[in-house]
C-alpha positions in Angstrom: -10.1 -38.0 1.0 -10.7 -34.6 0.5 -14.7 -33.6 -0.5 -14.8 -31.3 -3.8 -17.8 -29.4 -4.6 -20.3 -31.0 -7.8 -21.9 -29.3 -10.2 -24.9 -28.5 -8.3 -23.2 -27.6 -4.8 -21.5 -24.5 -6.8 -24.3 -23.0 -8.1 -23.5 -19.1 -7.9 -24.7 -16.0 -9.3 -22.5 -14.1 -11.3 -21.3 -10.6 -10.9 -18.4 -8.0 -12.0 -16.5 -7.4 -8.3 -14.0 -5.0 -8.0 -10.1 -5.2 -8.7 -9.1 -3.0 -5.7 -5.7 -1.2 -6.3 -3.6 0.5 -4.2 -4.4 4.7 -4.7 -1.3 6.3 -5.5 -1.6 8.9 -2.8 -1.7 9.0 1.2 -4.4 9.0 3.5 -4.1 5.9 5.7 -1.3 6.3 8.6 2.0 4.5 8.3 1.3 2.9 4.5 1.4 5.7 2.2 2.7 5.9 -1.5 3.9 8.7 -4.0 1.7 9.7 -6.4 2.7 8.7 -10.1 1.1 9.3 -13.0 -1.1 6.5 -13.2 -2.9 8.8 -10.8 -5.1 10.4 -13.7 -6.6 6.9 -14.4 -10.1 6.0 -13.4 -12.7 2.8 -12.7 -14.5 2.5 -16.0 -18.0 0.6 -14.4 -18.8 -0.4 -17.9 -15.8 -2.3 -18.6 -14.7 -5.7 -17.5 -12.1 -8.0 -18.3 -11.5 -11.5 -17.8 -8.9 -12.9 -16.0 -6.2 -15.5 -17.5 -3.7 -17.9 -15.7 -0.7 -18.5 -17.3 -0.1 -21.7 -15.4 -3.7 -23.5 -14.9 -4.0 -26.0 -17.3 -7.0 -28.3 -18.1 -8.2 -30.5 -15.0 -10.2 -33.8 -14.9 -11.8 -32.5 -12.3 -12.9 -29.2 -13.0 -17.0 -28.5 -13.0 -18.9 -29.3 -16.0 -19.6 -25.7 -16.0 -17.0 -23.4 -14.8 -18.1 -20.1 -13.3 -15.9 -17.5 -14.5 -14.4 -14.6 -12.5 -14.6 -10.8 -14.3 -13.2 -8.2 -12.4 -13.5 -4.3 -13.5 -10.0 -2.8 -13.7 -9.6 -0.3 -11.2 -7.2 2.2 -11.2 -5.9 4.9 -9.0 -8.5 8.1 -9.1 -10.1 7.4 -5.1 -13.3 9.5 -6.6 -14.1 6.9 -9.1 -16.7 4.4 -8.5 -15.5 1.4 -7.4 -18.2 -0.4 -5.5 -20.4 -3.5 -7.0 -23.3 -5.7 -4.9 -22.0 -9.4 -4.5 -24.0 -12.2 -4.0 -23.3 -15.5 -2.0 -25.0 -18.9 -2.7 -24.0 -21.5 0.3 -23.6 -25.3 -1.2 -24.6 -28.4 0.6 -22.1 -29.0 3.1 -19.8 -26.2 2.2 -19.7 -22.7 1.7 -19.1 -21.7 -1.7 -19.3 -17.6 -2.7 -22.0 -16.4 -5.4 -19.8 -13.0 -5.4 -16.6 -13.7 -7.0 -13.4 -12.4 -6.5 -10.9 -11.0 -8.2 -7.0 -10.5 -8.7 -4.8 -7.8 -8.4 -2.8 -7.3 -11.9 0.6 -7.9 -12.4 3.9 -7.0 -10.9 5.1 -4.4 -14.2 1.0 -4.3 -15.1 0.0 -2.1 -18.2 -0.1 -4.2 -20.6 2.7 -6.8 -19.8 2.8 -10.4 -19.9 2.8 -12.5 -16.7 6.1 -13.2 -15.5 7.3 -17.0 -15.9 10.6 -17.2 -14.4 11.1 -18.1 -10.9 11.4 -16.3 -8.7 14.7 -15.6 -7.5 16.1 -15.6 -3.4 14.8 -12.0 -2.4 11.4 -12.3 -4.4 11.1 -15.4 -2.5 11.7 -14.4 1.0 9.8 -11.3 0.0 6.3 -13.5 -0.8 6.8 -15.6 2.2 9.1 -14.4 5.3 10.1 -16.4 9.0 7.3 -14.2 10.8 4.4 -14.7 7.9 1.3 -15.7 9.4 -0.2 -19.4 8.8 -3.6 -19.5 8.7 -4.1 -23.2 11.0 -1.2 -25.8 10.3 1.1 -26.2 8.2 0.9 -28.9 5.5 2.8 -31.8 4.7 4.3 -30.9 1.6 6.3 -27.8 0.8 3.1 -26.6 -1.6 2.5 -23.3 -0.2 -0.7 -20.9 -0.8 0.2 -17.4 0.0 -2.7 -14.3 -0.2 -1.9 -10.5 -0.1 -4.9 -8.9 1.2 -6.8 -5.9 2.5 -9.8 -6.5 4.9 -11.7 -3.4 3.8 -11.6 -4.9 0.6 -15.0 -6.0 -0.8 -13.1 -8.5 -3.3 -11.0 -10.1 -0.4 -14.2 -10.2 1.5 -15.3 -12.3 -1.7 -12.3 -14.4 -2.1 -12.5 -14.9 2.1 -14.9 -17.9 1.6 -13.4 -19.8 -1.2 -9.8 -20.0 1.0 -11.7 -21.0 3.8 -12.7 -24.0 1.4 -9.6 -24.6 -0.1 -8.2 -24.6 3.4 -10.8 -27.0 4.1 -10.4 -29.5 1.2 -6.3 -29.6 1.6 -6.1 -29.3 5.3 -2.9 -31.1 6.2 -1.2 -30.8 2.5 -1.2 -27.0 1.6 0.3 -24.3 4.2 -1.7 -21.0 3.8 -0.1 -18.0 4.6 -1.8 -14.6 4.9 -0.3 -11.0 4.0 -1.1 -7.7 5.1 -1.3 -5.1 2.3 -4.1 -2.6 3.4 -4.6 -0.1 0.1 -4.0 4.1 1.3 -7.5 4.5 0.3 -9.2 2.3 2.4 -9.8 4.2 5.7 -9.5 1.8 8.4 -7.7 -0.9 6.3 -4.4 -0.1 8.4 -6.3 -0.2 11.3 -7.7 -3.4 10.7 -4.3 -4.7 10.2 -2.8 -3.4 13.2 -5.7 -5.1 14.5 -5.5 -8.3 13.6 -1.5 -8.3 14.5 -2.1 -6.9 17.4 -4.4 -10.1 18.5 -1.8 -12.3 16.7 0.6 -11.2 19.6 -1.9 -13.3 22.0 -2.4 -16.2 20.2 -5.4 -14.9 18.4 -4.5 -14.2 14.8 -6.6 -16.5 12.5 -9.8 -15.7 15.4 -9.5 -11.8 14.4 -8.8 -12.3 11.0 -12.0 -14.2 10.6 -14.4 -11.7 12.7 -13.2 -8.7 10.2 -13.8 -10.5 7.4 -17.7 -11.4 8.8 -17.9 -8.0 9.9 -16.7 -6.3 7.3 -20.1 -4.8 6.2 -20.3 -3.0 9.3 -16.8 -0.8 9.3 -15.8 -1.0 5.8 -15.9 2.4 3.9 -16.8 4.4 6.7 -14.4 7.7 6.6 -14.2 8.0 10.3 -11.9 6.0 12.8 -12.9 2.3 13.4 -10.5 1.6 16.6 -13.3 1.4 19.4 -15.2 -1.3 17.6 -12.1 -3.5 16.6 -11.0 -2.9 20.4 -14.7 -4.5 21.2 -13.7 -7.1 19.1 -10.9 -7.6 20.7 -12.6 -7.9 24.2 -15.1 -10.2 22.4 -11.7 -12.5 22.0 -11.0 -12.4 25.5 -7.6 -10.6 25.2 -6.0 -9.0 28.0 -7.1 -5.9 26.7 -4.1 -3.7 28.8 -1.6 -5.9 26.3 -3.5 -5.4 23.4 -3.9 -1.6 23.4 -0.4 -1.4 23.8 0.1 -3.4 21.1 -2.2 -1.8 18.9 -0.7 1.9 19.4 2.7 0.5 19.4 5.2 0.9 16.6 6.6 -2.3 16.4 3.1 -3.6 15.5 3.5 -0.9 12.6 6.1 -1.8 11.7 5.3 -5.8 11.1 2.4 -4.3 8.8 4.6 -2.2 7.1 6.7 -5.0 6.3 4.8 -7.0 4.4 3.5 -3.7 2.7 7.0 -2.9 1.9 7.5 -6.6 0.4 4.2 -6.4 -1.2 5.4 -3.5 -3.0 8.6 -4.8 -4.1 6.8 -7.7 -6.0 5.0 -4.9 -8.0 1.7 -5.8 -5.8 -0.4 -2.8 -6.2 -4.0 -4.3 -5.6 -5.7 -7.0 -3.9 -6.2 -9.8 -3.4 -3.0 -10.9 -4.8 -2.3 -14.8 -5.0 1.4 -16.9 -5.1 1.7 -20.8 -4.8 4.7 -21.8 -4.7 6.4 -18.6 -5.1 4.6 -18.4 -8.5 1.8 -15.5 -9.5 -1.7 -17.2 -9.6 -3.9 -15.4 -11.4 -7.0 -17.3 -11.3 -10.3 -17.5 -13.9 -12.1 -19.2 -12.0 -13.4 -20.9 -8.7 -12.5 -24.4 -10.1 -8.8 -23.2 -11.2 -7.8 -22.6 -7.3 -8.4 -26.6 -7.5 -6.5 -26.9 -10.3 -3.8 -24.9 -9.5 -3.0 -26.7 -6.0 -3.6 -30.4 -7.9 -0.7 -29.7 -10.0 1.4 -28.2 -7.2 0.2 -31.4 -5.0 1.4 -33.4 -8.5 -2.1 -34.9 -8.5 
């Protein structure tokens, strides 16, 4: 029986974290966009918004007091302000984030509603492909939790935690597949990326994925290349580290990030982290709703 967090295990401390969306203009290699002319809009510090799932409904189970996610709507101007603190608060027995995470907006965002249709065959193989990386094993059912993400960004390093415990609670039910989709204006986000897949090509995906995550304070922001330290990472690992900096300068591992950029992109992705279960948008509100949301995949 899986454990679920009570009341006061999930005690958190509440702050505004950052939508991070994809800078319409270039500046990390191999992942660069056009510029549009969203470009002219800015991070407004002062302004925060809640977020609302179309398809989380009410849930016997959710906590008595549900801690709510507010992001701040970033936009596209790289010179805008776009950093908060976050906070984390670890529960007894589990690790539960105090800094809370939020969602990119909407494939057609601007104003639009969130799409309800399903998806159809190309969206489909476009959220989850042959080659997509499963974080541990895969579950039991066909319920499947899929995350586009960016591991320079602060509000995937916020979300990081809570899918580690949802991995946790639905270990051997839920498959959990990870997506690269590092933003242009996140320095060493492609890096990262090439990084991880670069370890993934020895067995060592979900290992380097973790250690940029926990590390992420260290090399995130910085405006200068980060390729020595995730190579020490790397030898941390215990990869054959001939294989792996051929890997890392190789195309073909550009390529595999570039992929799931390029599909990313045609979902209408432009921020992170963005959520799918079951081939569906998941936009959540908050903590408890990524419960809620995988109960009524799960038909529970």
């Amino acid at each position: 029986m899986r454990r679920r967090a009570r009341p006061s295990q999930a005690r958190t401390i509440l702050s505004s974290v950052v939508a991070h969306e994809a800078p319409q203009v270039g500046g990390v290699t191999g992942v660069r966009r056009q510029a549009t002319s969203s470009d002219e809009q800015v991070c407004h510090p002062g302004r925060s918004a809640q977020l609302r799932s179309s398809r989380v409904r009410p849930h016997d189970r959710r906590l008595e007091h549900p801690t709510t996610i507010q992001h701040r709507i970033c936009q596209s101007d790289p010179e805008a302000p776009v950093r908060t603190q976050t906070k984390a608060s670890l529960g007894v027995g589990s690790v539960l984030v105090a800094a809370l995470l939020v969602v990119a907006l909407l494939a057609g965002r601007g104003g639009g509603d969130t799409p309800t249709a399903q998806p159809d065959a190309d969206e489909s193989s476009a959220i989850v492909r042959s080659n997509s990386h499963v974080l541990g094993e895969e579950g039991s059912s066909e319920v499947t939790f899929v995350e586009f993400l960016d591991f320079e960004c602060e509000a995937c390093g916020a979300a990081y935690p809570i899918v580690e415990k949802l991995r946790e609670d639905y270990a051997g039910q839920v498959t959990f597949v990870a997506r690269y989709f590092p933003l242009p204006g996140h320095f060493n986000a492609e890096r990262a990326a090439r990084a991880v897949e670069s370890s993934a090509r020895q067995g060592q995906y979900e290992a380097m994925y973790q250690k940029m995550y926990e590390t992420q304070s260290e090399w995130g922001e910085q405006q200068k290349p980060m390729d020595d330290l995730f190579r020490g990472y790397a030898e941390d690992l215990g990869l054959d580290m001939e294989q792996y900096d051929a890997d890392y300068a190789s195309e073909d591992v550009l390529e595999r990030v570039r992929q799931d950029v390029s599909d990313g992109e045609d979902l209408g992705i432009t921020g992170t982290p963005t959520f799918y279960v079951n081939d569906e948008l998941f936009q959540p509100t908050s903590v408890e709703d990524f419960n809620a949301v995988l109960d009524e995949a799960l038909g529970e």
